[in-house]
MMTF fields as JSON, N, C-alpha, C and O atoms, coordinates in Angstrom:
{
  "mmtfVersion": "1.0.0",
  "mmtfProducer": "UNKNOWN",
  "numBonds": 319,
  "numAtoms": 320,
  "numGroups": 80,
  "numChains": 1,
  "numModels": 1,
  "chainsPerModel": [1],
  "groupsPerChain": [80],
  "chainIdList": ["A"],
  "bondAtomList": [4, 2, 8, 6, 12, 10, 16, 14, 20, 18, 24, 22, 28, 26, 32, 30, 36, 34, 40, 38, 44, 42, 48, 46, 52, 50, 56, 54, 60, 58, 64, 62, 68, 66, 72, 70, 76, 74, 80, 78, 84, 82, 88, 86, 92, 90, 96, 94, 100, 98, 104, 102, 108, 106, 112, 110, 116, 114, 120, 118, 124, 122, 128, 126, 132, 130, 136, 134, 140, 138, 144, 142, 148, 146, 152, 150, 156, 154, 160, 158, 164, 162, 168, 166, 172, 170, 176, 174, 180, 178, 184, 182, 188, 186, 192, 190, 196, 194, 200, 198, 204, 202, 208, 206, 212, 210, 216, 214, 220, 218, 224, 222, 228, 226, 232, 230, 236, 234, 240, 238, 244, 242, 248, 246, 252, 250, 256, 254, 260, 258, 264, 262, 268, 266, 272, 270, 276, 274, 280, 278, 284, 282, 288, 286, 292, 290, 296, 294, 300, 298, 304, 302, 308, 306, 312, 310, 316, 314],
  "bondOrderList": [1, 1, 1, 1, 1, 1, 1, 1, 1, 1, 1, 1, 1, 1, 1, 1, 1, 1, 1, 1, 1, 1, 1, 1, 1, 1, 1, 1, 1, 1, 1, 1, 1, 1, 1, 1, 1, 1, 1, 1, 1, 1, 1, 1, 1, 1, 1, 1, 1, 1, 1, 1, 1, 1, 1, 1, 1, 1, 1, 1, 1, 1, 1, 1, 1, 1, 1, 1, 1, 1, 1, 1, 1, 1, 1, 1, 1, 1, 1],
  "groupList": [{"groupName": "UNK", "atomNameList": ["N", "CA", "C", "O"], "elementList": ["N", "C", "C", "O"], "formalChargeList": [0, 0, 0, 0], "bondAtomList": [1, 0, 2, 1, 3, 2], "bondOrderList": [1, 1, 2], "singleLetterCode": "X", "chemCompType": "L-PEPTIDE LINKING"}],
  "groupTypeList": [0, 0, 0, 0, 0, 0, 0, 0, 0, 0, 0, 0, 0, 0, 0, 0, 0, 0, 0, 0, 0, 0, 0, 0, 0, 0, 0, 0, 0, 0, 0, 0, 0, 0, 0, 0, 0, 0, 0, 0, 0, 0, 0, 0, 0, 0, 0, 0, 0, 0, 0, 0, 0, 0, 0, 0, 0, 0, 0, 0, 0, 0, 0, 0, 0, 0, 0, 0, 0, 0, 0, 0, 0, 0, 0, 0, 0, 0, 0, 0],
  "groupIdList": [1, 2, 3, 4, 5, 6, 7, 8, 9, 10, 11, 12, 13, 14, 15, 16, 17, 18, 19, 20, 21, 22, 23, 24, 25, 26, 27, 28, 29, 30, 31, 32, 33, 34, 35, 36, 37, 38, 39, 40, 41, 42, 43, 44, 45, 46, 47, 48, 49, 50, 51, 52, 53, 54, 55, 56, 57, 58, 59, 60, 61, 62, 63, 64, 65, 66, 67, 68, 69, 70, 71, 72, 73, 74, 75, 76, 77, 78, 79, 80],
  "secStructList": [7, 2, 2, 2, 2, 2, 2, 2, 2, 2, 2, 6, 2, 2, 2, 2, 2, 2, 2, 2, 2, 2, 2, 2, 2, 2, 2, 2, 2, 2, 2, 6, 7, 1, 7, 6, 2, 2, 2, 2, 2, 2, 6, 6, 7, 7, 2, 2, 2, 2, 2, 2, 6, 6, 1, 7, 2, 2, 2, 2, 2, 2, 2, 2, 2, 2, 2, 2, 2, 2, 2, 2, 2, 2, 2, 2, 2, 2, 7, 7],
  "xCoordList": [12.12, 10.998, 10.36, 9.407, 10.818, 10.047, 10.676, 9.774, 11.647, 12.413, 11.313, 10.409, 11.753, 10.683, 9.294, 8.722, 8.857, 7.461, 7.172, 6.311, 8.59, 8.673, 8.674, 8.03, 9.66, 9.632, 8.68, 8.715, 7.764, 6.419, 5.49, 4.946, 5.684, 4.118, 4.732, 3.945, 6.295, 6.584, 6.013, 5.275, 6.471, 6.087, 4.806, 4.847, 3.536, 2.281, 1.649, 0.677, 2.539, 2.414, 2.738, 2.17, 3.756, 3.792, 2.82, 2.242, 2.289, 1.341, -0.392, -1.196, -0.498, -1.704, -1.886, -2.832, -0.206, -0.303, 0.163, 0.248, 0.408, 0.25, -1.11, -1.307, -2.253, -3.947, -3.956, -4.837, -3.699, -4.253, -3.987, -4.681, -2.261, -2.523, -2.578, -2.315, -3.289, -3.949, -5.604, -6.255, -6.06, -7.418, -7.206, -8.066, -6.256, -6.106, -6.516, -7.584, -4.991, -4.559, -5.942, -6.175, -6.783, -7.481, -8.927, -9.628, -9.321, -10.219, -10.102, -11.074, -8.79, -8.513, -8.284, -8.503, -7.839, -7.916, -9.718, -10.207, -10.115, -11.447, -11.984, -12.922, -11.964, -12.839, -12.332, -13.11, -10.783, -10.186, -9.701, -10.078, -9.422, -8.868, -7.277, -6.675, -6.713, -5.197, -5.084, -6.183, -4.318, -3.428, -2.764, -1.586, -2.775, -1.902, -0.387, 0.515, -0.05, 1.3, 1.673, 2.861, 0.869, 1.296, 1.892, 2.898, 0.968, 1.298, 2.844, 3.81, 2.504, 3.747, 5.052, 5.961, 5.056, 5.902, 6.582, 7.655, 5.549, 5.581, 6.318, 6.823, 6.295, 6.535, 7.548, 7.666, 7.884, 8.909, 9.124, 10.081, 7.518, 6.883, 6.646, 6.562, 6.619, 5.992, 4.65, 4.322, 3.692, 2.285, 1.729, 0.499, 2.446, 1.656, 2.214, 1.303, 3.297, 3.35, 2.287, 1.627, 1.939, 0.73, -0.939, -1.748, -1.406, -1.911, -2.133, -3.154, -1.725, -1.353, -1.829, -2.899, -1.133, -1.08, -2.788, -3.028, -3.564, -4.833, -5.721, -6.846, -5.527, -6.352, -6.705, -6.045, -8.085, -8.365, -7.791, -6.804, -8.216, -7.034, -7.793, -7.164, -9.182, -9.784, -9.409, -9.333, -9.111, -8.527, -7.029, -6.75, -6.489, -5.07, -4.827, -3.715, -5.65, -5.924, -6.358, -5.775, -6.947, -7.429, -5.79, -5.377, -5.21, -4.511, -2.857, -1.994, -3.222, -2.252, -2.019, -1.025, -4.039, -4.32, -4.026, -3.466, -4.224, -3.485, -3.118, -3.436, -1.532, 0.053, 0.59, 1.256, 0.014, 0.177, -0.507, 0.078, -1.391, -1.62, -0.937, -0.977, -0.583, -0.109, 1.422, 2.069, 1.703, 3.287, 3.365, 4.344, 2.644, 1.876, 1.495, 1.978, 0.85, 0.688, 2.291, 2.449, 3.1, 4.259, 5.018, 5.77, 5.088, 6.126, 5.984, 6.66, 4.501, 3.719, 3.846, 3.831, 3.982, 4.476, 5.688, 6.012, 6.536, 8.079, 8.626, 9.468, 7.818, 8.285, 7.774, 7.772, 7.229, 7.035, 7.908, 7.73],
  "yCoordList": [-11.822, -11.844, -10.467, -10.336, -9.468, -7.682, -7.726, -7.601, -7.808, -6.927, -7.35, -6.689, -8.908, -9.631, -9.018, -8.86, -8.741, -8.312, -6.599, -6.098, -6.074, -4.884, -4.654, -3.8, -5.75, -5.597, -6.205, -5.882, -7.199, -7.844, -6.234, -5.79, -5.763, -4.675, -3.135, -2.233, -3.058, -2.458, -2.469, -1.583, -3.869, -4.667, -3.773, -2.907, -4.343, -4.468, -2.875, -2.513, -2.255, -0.589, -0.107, 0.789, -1.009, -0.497, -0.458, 0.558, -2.279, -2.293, -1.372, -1.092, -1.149, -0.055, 1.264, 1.766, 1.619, 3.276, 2.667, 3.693, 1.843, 1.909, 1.975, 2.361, 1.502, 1.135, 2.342, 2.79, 3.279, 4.557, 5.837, 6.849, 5.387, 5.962, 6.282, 7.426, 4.689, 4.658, 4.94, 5.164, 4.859, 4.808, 6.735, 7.162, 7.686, 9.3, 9.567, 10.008, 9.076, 8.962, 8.955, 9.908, 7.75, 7.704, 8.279, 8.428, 8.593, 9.873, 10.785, 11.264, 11.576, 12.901, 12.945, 14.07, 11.94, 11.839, 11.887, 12.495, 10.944, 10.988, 12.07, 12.233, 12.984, 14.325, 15.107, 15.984, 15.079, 15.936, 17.296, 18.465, 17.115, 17.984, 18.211, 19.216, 17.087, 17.122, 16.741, 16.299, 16.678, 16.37, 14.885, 15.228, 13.967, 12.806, 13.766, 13.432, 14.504, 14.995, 15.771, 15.996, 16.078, 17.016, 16.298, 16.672, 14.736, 14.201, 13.097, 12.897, 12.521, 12.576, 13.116, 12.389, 14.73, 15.552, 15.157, 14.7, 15.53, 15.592, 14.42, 14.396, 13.602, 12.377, 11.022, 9.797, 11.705, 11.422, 10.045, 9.272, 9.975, 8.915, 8.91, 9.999, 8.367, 8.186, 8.049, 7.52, 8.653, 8.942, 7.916, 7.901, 6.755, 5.381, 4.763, 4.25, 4.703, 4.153, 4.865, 4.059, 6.306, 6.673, 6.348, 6.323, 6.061, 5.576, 4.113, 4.167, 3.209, 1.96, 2.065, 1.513, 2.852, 3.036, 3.742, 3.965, 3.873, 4.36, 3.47, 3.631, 2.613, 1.286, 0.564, 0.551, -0.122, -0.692, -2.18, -2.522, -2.78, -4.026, -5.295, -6.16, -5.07, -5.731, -5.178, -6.052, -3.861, -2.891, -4.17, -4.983, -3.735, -4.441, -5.701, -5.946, -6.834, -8.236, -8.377, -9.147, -7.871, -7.494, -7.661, -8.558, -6.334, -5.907, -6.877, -7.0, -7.488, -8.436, -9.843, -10.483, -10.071, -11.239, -10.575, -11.417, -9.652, -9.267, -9.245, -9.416, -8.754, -8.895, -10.27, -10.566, -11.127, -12.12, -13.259, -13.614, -13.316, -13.523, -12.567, -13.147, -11.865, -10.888, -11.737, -11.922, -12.072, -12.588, -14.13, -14.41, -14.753, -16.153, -16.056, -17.013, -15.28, -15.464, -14.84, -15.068, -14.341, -13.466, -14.825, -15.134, -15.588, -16.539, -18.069, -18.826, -17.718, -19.246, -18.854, -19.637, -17.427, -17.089, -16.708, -16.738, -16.16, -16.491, -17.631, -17.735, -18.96, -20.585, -21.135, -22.355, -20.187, -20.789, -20.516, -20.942],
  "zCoordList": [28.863, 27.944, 27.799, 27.031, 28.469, 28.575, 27.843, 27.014, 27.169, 25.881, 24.834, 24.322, 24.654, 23.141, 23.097, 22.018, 24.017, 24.245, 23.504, 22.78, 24.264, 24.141, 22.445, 21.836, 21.836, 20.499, 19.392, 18.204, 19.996, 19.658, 19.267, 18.257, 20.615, 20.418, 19.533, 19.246, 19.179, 18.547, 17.335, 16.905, 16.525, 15.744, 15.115, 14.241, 15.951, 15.898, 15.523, 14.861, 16.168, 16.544, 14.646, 14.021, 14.172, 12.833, 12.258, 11.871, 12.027, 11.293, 11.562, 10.673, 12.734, 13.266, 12.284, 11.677, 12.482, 11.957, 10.432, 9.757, 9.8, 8.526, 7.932, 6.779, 8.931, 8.185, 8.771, 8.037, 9.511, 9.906, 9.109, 9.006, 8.328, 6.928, 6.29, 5.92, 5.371, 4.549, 4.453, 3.433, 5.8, 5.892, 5.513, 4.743, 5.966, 6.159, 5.05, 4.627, 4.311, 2.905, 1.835, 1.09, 1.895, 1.08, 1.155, 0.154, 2.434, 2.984, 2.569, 1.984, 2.64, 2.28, 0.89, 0.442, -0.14, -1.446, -2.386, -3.337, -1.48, -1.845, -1.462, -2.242, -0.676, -0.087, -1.027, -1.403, -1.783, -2.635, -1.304, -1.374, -0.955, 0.376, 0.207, 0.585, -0.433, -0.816, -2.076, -2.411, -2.968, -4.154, -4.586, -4.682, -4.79, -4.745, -5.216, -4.449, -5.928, -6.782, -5.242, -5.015, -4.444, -3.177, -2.153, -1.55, -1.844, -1.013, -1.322, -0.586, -2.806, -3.686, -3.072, -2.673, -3.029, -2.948, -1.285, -0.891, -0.747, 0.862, 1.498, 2.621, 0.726, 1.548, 0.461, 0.509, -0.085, -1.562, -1.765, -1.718, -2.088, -2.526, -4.69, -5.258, -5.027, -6.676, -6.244, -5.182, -7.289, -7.276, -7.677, -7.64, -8.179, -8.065, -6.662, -6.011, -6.14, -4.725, -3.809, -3.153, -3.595, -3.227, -3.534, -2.607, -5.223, -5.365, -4.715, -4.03, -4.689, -3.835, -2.833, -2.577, -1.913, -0.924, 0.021, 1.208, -1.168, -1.017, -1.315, -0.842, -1.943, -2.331, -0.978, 0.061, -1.293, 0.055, 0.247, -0.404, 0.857, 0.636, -0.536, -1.145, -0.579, -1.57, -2.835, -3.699, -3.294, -4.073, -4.427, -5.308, -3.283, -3.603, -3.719, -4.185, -3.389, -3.61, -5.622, -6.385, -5.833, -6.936, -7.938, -8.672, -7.512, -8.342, -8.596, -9.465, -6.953, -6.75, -7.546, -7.888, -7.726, -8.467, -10.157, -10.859, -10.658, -11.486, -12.385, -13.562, -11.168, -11.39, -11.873, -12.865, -10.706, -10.753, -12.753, -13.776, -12.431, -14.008, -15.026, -16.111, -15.103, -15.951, -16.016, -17.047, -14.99, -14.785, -15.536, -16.227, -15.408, -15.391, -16.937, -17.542, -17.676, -19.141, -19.69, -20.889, -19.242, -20.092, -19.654, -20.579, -18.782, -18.732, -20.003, -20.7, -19.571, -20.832, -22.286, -23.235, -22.342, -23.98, -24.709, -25.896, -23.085, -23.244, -23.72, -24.612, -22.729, -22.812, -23.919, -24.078, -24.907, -26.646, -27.6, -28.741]
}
């Protein structure tokens, strides 16, 4: 069970340094300290996957709810 464990808190370790960042990410965007087209560059990302990626998660719930309707009216006017 040390292995599963070992790979449980791996796991967990991702999701940590992914909110750590985005929390960087969107600090240093907002202070204007960096570039989105720089960080773009740096990390060979598209400047809307960075954008994204700076959104807070109410930001991204938002955009998720949407997508989602956006998907949801193109299917109900396809099916006419």
């Amino acid at each position: 069970m040390k292995e599963l464990e070992e790979i449980v808190q791996a796991f967990h370790a991702i999701d940590a340094a992914e909110r750590h960042y985005r929390e960087v990410l969107r600090k240093h965007l907002k202070a204007k300290t960096v570039q989105q087209v720089d960080v773009s560059k740096a990390l060979n990302r598209t400047r809307e996957m960075i954008r994204r990626d700076a959104m807070t998660e109410e930001e991204r719930a938002e955009l998720r709810q949407a997508d989602a309707d956006r998907k949801r009216q193109k299917r109900a006017t396809d099916a006419r």
